[in-house]
VOGU-3710 file (C-alpha; in Angstrom, 3 decimals, decimal comma):
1> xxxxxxxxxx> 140,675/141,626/95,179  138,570/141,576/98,174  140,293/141,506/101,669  137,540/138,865/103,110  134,538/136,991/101,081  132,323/134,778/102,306  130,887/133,343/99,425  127,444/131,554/100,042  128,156/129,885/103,004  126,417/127,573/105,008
11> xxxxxxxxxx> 126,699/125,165/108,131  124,368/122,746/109,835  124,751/121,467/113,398  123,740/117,904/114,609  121,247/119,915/117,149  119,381/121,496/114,468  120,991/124,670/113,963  121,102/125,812/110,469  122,874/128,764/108,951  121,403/129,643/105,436
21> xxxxxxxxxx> 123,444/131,074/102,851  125,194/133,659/103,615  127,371/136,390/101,322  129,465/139,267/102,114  132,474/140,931/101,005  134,571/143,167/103,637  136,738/146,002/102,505  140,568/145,726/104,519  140,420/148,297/107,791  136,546/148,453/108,075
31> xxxxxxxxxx> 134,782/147,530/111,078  131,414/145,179/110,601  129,057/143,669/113,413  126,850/140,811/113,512  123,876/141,393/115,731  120,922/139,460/116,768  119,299/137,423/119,731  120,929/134,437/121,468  121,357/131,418/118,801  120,532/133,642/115,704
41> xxxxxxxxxx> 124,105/132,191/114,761  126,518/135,071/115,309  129,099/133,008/116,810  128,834/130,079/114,156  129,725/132,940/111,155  132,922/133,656/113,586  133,671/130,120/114,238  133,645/129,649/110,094  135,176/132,891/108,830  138,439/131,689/111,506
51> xxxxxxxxxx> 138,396/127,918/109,919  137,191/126,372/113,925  133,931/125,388/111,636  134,110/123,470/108,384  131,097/125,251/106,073  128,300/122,573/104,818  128,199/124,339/101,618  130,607/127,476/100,414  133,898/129,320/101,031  135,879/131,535/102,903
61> xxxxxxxxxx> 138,118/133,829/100,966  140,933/135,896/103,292  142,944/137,615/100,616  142,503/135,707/97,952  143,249/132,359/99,497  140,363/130,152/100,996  140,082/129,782/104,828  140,491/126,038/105,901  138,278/124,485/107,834  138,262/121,484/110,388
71> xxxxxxxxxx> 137,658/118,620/107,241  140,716/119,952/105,226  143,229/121,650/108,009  145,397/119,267/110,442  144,833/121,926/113,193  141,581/123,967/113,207  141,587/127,550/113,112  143,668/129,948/110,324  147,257/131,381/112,050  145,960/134,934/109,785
81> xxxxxxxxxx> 142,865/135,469/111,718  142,699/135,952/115,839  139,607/134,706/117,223  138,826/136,206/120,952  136,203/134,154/122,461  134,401/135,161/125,765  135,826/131,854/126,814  139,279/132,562/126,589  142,440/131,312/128,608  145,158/132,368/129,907
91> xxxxxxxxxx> 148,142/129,852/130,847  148,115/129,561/134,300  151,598/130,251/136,887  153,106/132,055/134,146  154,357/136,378/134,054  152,473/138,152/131,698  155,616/138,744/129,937  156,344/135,736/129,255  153,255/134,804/127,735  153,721/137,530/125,326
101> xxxxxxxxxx> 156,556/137,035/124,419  156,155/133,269/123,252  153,618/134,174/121,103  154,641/137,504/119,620  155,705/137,217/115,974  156,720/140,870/115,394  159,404/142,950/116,764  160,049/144,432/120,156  159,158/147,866/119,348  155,859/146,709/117,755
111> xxxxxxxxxx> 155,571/144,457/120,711  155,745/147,445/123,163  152,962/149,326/120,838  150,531/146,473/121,782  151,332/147,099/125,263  150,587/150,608/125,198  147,268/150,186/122,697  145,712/147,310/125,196  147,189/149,152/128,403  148,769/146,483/129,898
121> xxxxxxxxxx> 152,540/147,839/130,067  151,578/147,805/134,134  150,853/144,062/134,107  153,860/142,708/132,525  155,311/141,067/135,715  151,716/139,940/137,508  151,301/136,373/136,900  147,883/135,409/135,413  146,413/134,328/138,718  147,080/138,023/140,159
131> xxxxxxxxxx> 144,862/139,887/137,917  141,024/140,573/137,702  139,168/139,624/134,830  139,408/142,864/132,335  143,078/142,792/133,078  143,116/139,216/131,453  141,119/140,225/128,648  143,007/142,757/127,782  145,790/140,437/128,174  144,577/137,699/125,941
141> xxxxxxxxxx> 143,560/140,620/123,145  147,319/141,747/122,889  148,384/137,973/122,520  146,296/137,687/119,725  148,143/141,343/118,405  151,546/140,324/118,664  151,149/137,232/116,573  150,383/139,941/113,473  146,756/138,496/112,469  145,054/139,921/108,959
151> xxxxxxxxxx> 141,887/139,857/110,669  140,861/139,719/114,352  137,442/138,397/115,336  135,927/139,216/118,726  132,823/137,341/120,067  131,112/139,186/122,664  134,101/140,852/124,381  132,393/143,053/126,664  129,894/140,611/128,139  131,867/139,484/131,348
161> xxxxxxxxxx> 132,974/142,799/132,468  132,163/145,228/134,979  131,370/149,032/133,730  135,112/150,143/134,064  136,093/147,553/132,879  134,111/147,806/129,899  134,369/151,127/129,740  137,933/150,552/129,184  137,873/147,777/126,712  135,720/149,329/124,308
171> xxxxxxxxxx> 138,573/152,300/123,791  141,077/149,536/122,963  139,391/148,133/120,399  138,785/151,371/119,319  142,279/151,857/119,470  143,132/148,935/117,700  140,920/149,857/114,059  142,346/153,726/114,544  146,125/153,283/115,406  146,924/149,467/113,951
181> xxxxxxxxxx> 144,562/149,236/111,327  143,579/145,846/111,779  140,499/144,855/109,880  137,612/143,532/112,512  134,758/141,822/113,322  132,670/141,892/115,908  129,581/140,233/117,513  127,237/141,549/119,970  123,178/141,538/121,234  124,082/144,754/122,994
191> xxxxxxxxxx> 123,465/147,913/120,536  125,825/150,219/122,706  128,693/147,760/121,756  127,496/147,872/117,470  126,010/151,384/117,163  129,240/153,212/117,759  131,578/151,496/116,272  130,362/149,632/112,942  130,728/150,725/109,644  127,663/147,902/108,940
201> xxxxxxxxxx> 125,708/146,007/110,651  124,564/142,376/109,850  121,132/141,858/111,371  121,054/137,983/112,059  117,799/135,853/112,752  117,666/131,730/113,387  120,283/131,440/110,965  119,330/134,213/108,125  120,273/137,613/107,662  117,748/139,715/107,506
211> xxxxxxxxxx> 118,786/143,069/107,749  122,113/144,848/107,035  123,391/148,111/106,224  124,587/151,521/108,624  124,136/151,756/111,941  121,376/154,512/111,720  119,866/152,931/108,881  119,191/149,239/111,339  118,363/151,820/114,258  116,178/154,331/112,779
221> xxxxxxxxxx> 114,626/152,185/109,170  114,509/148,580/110,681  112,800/146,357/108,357  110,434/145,214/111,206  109,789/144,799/115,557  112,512/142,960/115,533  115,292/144,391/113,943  113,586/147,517/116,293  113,930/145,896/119,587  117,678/145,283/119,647
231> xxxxxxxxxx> 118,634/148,845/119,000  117,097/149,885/122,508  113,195/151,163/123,254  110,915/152,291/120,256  107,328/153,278/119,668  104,904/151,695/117,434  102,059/154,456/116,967  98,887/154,152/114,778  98,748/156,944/112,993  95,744/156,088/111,371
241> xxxxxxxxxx> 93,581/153,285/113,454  91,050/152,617/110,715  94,107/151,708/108,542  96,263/148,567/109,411  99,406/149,048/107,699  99,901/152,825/109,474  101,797/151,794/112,272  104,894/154,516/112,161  108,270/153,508/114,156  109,758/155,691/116,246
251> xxxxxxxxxx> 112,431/156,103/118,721  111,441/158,028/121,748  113,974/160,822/120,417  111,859/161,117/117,186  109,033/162,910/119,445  109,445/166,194/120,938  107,708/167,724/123,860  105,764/170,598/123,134  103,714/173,173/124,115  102,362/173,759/121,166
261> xxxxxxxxxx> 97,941/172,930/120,878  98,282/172,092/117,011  100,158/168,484/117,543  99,837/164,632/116,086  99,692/163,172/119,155  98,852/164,049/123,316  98,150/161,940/126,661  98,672/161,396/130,003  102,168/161,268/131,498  101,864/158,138/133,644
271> xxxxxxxxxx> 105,975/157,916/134,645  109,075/159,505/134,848  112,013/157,710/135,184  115,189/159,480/135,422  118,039/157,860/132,861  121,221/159,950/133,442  121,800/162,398/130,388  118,018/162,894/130,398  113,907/161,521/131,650  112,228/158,921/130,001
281> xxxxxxxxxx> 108,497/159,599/130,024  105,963/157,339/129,511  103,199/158,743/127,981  99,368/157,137/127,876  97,533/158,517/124,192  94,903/157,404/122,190  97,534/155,464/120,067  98,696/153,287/122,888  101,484/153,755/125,206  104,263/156,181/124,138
291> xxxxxxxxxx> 107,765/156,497/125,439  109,651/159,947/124,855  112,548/161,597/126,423  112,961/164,757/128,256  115,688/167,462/129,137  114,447/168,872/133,403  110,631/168,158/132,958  108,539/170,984/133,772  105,621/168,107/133,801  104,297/165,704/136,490
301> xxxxxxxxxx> 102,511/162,716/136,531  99,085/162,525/136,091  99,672/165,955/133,400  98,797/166,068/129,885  101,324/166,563/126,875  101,847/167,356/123,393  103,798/165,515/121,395  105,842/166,644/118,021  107,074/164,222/115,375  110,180/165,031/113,626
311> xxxxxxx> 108,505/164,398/110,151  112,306/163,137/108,544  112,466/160,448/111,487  108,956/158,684/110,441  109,340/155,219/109,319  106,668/152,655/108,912  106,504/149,033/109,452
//
């Protein structure tokens, strides 16, 4: 038996919105992502797999019972499956503790894990008008914890937050798959947030899926610009001009700078932009504009380079 199915469903929204058909079968402790742009319909497969949307046309299966939805459950939403929205709230005037502990379902010491997984064991006493808004977040995560949910759902939850607090975030929900073993979900447009930490990727599109499978098979084999574009900068490069289906993808860490004279491809370094870990040049070659990175550059604007393909990285849309 599956731990979560979504067999064939659907939903249509009195705006227009239509999710088509829509299958998938998740394995209990794996981690999957739905990606896409804004109003591909990553938030309306949440809102369905957690019962808040009533499907137009198939089911939800959580452990071999079917999620209810709006038409056939008293109160919306499935007690197994926690649902963190980037609209969350917190009850306002009351301690952290108590909040907690009014929800919790499991016992103290389990309670006290929470604490420590979503670092929060320092806030217990703040009330929720004394703390910033990671702190809450964080906060509003470990209520979901402590009520012992199957399945826990998270809709954009680094989007509001500062770097640190981001930072932060991101290694307790990594904490949460690795030390509690809950099974997860999570959607993003920001590949940083996916890339890491999926074990697949569902590549969303007004309403379809069009893509899904590893993270470096969406990043480095995407089944067109799309899919490309929201796994960070690529390169589309005619290899061949006189030949129209030629154009070969490539991330700007699939070229090389070389020295060597014998290369596919050379131009005219027109910027450098330093990025951190490393430069990202932009090149200016026969083929069109090129973007590649770089370790110290021993190059200037205005210089010419060669370019090396690493032939195992060459994919063609």
């Amino acid at each position: 038996m599956s731990f979560l199915e979504l067999q064939k469903i659907s939903y249509a929204d009195p705006g227009g919105f239509t999710l088509q058909e829509l299958s998938l079968i998740l394995e209990e402790g794996k981690r999957i992502a739905f990606a896409g742009e804004t109003g591909s319909g990553k938030t309306t497969v949440l809102k369905l797999i957690s019962g808040l949307l009533q499907p137009s046309s198939g089911r939800v299966i959580l452990k071999g019972d079917q999620v209810r939805g709006p038409v056939q459950s008293l109160v919306p939403g499935n007690e197994r499956v926690a649902y963190l929205s980037q609209f969350f709230e917190l009850q306002k005037f009351l301690r952290v503790e108590q909040i907690l502990k009014y929800a919790s379902r499991i016992s103290s010491m389990a309670t006290e894990r929470i604490y420590r997984i979503c670092e929060i064991e320092h806030l217990l006493e703040r009330k929720t008008d004394q703390l910033s808004g990671g702190e809450r977040q964080r906060i509003a995560l470990a209520r979901l914890l402590v009520m012992a949910p199957d399945l826990l759902l998270l809709d954009e939850p680094y989007s509001n937050l500062d770097s640190a607090h981001r930072i932060k975030m991101k290694s307790v929900v990594d904490k949460i798959g690795d030390q509690l073993g809950i099974t997860s979900i999570l959607v993003s447009h920001d590949s940083f947030d996916t890339l890491p930490w999926a074990d697949e990727i569902f590549i969303l599109r007004n309403g379809s899926v069009v893509q899904h499978g590893s993270p470096e098979m969406v990043y480095r084999r995407p089944v067109d610009e799309y899919v490309g574009a929201l796994f960070g900068r690529y390169n589309l490069i005619a290899i061949d001009p006189g030949v129209s289906d030629t154009r070969a993808f490539l991330r700007p860490d699939d070229l090389i700078i070389t020295k060597e004279e014998d290369c596919e491809l050379s131009g005219e370094v027109k910027k450098i932009s330093f990025a951190g870990p490393f430069f990202e040049v932009q090149v200016s070659a026969p083929q069109g504009n090129i973007t590649v990175l770089s370790g110290m550059p021993d190059f200037k604007v205005g210089d010419r380079i060669n370019l090396k393909v690493i032939p195992e990285r060459v994919h063609f849309l």
